[in-house]
N, C-alpha and C positions, 0 to 999 in steps of 0.2 A: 718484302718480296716484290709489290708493285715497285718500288721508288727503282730499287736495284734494276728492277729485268724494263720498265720505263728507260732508266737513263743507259742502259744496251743500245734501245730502239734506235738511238741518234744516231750512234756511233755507227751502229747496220746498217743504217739507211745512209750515212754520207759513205760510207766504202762500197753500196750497192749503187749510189745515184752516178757514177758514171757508165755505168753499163746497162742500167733499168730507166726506161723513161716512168716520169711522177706516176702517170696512172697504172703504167703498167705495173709496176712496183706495190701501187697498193692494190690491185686485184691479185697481185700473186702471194701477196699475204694473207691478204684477207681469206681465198679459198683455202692455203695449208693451215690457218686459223680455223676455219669454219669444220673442214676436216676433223681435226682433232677434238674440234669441240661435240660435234656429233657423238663420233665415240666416246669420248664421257660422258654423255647425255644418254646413249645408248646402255650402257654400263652399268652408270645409275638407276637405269629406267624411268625416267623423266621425261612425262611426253609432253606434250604442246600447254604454252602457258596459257593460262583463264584470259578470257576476253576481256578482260576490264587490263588486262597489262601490256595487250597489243599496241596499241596508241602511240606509248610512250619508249616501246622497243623498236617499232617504225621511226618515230622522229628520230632516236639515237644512234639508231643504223643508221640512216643516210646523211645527217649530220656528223653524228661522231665518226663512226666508223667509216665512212665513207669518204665524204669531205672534208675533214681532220687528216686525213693520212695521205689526198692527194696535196692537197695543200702543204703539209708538213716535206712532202717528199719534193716538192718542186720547191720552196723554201730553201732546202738542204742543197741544192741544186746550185745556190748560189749564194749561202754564206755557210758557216761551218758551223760546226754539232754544236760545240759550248754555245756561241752566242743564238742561236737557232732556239738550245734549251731557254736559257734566260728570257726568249720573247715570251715562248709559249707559256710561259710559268705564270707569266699576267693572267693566264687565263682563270686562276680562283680567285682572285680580288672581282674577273667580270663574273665568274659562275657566284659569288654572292649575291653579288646587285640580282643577277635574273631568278636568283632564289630568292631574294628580298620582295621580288615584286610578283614570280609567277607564284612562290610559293608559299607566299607571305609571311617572311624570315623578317620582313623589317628593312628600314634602310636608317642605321644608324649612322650618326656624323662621318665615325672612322673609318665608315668606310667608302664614304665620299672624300674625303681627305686623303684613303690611299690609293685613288682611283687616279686621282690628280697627280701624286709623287710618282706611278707607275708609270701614268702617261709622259709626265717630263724624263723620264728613264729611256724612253722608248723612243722618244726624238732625240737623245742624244745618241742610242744604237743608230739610229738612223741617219745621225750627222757621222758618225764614226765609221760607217761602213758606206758613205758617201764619196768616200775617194776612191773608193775601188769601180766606182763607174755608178748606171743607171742601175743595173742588173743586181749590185747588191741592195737596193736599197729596193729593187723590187721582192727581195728574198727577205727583207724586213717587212715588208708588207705583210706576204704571205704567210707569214713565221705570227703574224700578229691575226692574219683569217685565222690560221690554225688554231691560236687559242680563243677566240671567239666562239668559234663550233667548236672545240673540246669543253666548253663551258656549257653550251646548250645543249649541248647531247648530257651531259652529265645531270643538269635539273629535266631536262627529260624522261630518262631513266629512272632518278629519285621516285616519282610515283609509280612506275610500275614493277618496282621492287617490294609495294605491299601487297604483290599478288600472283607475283613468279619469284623463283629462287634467281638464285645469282648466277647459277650455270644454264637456265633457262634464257634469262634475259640476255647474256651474253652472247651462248650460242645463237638466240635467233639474231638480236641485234648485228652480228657476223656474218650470219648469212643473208641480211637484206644489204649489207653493206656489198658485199661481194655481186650480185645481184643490180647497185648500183652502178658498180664498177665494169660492168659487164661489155660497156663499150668498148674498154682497153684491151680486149681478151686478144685480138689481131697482133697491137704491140706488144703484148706478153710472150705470145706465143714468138716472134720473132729475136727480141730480146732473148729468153731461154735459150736458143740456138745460137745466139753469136755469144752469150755471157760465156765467164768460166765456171766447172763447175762447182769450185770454191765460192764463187759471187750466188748462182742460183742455193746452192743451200744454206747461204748466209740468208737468204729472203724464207727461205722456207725456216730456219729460225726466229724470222723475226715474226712469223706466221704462229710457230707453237710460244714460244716463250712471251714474249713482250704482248701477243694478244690474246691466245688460249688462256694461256695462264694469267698473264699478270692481270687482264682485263676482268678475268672472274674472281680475282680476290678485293680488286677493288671493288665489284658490286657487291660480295663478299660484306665488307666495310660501310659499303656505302649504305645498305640498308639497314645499318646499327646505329646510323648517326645522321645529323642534317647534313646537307649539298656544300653548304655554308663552310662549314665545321672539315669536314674531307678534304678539300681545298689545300687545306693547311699541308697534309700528308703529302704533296708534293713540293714543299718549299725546298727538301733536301735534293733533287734531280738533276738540276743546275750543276751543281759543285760535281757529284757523281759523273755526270754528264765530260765536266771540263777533266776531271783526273783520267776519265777513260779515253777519252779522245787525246789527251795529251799522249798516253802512253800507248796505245794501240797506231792512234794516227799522225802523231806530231803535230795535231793542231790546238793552239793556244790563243785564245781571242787576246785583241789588243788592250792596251790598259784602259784608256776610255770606253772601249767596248765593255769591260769588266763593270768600269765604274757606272756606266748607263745599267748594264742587267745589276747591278748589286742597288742601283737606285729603283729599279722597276720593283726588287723582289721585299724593298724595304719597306714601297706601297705596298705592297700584301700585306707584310707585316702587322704594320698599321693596320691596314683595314679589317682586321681579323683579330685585332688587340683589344681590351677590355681593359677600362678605367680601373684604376688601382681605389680599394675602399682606402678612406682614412680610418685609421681604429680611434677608438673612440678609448680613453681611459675608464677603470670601472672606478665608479665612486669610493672614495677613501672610507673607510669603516669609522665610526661617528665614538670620537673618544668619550673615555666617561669620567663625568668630574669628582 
């Protein structure tokens, strides 16, 4: 359900980014987000998480949810959903390493090895979307902030899911993001008034779906397993990403484009791959004379 209602987000936010500016875009997700969440928090009867889970719902607000989404929406701004997904995808190979070291997962070879293949991935998006001017290669940038803070918010959350549920940690982390966002409320409000109404409830879609929802089943997840290991569950988004965009928007990244994000995603791979044992034969049964 995350991977699906995730690789929607793309495809919402490039058919919203002509008529939402970045921040505004993500405040007006994030509040039809926060909304909803409320209400199922209300529902459930779940009230405010334990102190020891604040910390880590702070960092991931204003990192993930906050600064992930404007980032991601001004990214979209200026190169397309598929290759957009593809940058962001680097972000589990980086959410390892800072699990590796904040949360002391370890920093095994492979996954220094796929940090490097990912990274050579990412300067070839960046050579491939180089001809389109300055402005794409600034929306590779951004595409690549974005999975940085989608990385940190996510081992930031990791510890405060031993002591808030998943619709706890979400909801709040939603409303401090909103809250962050709260500068852009001016261009939102203007925006809504000149969008159409098809464009403004596409955003209030991507407010319920892609972050009420899919947000809480991934914390959901996230608390049954390492930061490390989750990671993995978005390797499929990409692909999702490019068949929907294909068919909704017409947009199909180029083949170097492809072949840079299938090199970035192939650093993941690696770096989240595990040495194959040799088996060992069991000793022959000792004949008798």
């Amino acid at each position: 359900m995350t991977v699906v209602l995730w690789a929607s987000a793309f495809v919402g936010i490039r058919a919203a980014a002509p008529h939402f500016a970045p921040g505004s875009l993500a405040l007006g997700r994030l509040l039809a987000g926060a909304v909803t969440l409320l209400i199922f928090l209300l529902i459930s009867r779940q009230g405010l998480p334990p102190r020891a889970a604040w910390p880590g719902i702070v960092i991931s607000g204003v990192v993930w949810f906050g600064g992930y989404m404007v980032a991601l929406n001004w990214g979209e701004e200026l190169v397309d959903a598929g290759t957009a997904a593809l940058l962001v995808n680097v972000g589990p190979a980086i959410m390892a390493l800072l699990a590796g070291w904040l949360l002391h997962e370890g920093f095994p070879p492979r996954l220094l090895a796929g940090m490097a293949v990912s990274f050579a991935g990412t300067v070839i998006v960046g050579y491939s979307m180089s001809g389109s001017g300055g402005s794409s290669v600034l929306g590779v940038v951004l595409c690549l902030v974005a999975a940085v803070t989608y990385a940190a918010g996510v081992v930031a959350q990791k510890p405060a899911l031993k002591h808030a549920s998943a619709l706890q940690a979400t909801t709040f982390g939603c409303v401090i993001g909103a809250f962050a966002c709260l500068p852009f409320a001016g261009q939102l409000i203007a925006d809504v008034r000149a969008a159409p109404v098809a464009i403004t409830l596409n955003v209030v879609y991507l407010g319920v779906f892609p972050t009420a929802i899919a947000f809480t089943t991934w914390a959901y997840a996230l608390a049954r397993t390492t930061a490390g290991k989750m990671g993995s569950a978005a390797y499929a988004v990409p692909a999702v990403v490019v068949l929907m965009s294909w068919l909704i928007l017409g947009e199909v990244p180029g083949w170097l484009t492809l072949a840079g994000g299938a090199l970035c995603l192939a650093g993941v791979a690696v770096s989240r791959s595990r040495p194959t044992r040799a088996r060992h034969p069991e000793p022959a049964e000792a004949t008798r004379g």
